[in-house]
C-alpha positions as CSV (number, residue, x, y, z in Angstrom):
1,X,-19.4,43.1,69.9
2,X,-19.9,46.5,70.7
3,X,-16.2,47.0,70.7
4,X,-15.8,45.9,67.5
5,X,-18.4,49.0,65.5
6,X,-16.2,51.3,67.9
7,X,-13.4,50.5,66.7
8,X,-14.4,50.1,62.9
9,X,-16.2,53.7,63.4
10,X,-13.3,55.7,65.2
11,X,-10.6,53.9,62.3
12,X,-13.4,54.8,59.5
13,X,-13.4,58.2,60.8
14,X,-9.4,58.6,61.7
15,X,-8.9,56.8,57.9
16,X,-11.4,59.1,56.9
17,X,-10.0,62.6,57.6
18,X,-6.3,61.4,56.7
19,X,-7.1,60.3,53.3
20,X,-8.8,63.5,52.9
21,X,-6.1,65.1,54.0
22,X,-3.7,63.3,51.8
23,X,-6.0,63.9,48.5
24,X,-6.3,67.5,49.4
25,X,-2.2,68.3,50.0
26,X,-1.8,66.7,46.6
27,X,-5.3,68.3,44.3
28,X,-4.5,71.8,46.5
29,X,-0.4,72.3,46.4
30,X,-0.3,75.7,45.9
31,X,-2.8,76.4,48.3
32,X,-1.5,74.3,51.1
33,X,2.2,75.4,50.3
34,X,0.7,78.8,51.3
35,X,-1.0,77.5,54.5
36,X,2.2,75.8,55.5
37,X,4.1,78.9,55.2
38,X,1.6,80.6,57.3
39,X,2.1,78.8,60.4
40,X,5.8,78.9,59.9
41,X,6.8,75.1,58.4
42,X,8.6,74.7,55.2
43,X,6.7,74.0,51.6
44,X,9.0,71.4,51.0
45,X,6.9,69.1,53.4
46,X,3.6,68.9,51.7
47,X,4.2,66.0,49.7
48,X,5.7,64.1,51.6
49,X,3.1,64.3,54.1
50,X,0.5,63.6,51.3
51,X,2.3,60.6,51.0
52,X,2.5,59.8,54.6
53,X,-1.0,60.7,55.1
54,X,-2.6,58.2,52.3
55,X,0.3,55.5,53.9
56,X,-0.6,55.8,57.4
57,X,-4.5,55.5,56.9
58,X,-4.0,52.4,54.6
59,X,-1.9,50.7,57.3
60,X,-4.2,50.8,59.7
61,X,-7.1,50.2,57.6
62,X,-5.3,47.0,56.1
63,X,-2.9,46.3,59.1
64,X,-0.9,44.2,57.3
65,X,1.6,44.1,59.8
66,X,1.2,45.2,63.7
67,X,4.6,46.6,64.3
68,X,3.8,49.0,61.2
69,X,0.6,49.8,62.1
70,X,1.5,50.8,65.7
71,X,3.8,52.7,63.8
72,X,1.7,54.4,62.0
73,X,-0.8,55.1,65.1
74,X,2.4,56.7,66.6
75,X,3.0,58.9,63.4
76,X,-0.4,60.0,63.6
77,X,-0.3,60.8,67.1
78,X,2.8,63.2,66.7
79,X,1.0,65.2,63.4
80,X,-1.8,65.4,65.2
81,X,-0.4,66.9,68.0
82,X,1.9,69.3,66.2
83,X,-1.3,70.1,64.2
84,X,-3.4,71.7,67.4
85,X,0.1,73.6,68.5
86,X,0.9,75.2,65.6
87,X,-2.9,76.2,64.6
88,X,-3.0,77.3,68.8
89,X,0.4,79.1,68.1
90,X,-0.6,80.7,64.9
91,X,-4.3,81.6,66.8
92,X,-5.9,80.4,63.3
93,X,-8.9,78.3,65.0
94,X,-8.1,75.6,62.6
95,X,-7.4,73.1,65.1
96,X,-10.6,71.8,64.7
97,X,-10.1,68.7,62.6
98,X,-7.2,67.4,64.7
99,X,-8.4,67.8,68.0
100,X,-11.6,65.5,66.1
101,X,-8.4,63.3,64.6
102,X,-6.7,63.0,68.0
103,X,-10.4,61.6,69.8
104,X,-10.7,58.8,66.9
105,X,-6.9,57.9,67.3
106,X,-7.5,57.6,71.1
107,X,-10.5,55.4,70.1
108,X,-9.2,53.7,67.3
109,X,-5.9,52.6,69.4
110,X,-7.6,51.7,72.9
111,X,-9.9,49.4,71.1
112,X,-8.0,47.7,68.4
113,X,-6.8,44.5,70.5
114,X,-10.6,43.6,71.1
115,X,-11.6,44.4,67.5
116,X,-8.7,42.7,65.8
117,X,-7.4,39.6,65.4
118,X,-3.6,40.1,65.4
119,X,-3.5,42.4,68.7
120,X,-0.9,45.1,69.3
121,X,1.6,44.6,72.3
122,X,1.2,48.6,73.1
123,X,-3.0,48.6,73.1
124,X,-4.7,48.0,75.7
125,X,-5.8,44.2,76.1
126,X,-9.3,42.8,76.6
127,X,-12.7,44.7,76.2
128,X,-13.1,48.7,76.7
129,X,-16.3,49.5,75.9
């Protein structure tokens, strides 16, 4: 049972910080254009990952299919890493929030098989915590 309020708290919080995220690239363009440009990546990206963003936390919020939803854990995974390099590389400190985003997805994906009932063939199988 515990399992289950980990899982539901690391997803809330993961969910959380990429809805955020996605409301923010899209009330904030011009401003996020200019951060983008700052660590070197094209302007041309914000909206899609605004788009991606507000996807990916609503698949695995609503996990309406399993293959999408590892999918979008994976997704997550690779913008959050790329997040902490380029704010290490660009020596910004702003790595904060996806270094927090990275622990919840770590969370969020070791957990899911015991908190849900359609379980993922890539999580880990039985109880964690």
């Amino acid at each position: 049972m515990k399992t289950k309020y980990v899982y539901w708290i690391a997803t809330g919080l993961l969910a959380l910080i990429y809805i955020a995220g996605g409301i923010m690239y899209l009330t904030n363009l011009d401003w996020v254009r200019g951060a983008f440009a700052a660590l070197g990546y094209p302007s041309y990206l914000v909206p899609f990952l605004a788009v991606a963003k507000l996807g990916a936390a609503v698949t695995i919020l609503w996990r309406f299919s399993v293959a999408l939803s590892d999918l979008a854990y994976a997704a997550m995974l690779f913008h959050l890493l790329l997040a902490v390099s380029a704010h290490v590389a660009a020596a910004d400190m702003g790595f904060g929030p996806a270094v927090v985003g990275l622990i919840a997805l770590a969370v969020s994906f070791a957990t899911q098989n015991a908190a849900r009932k359609s379980g993922s063939p890539y999580g880990p199988i039985g109880k964690i915590v």
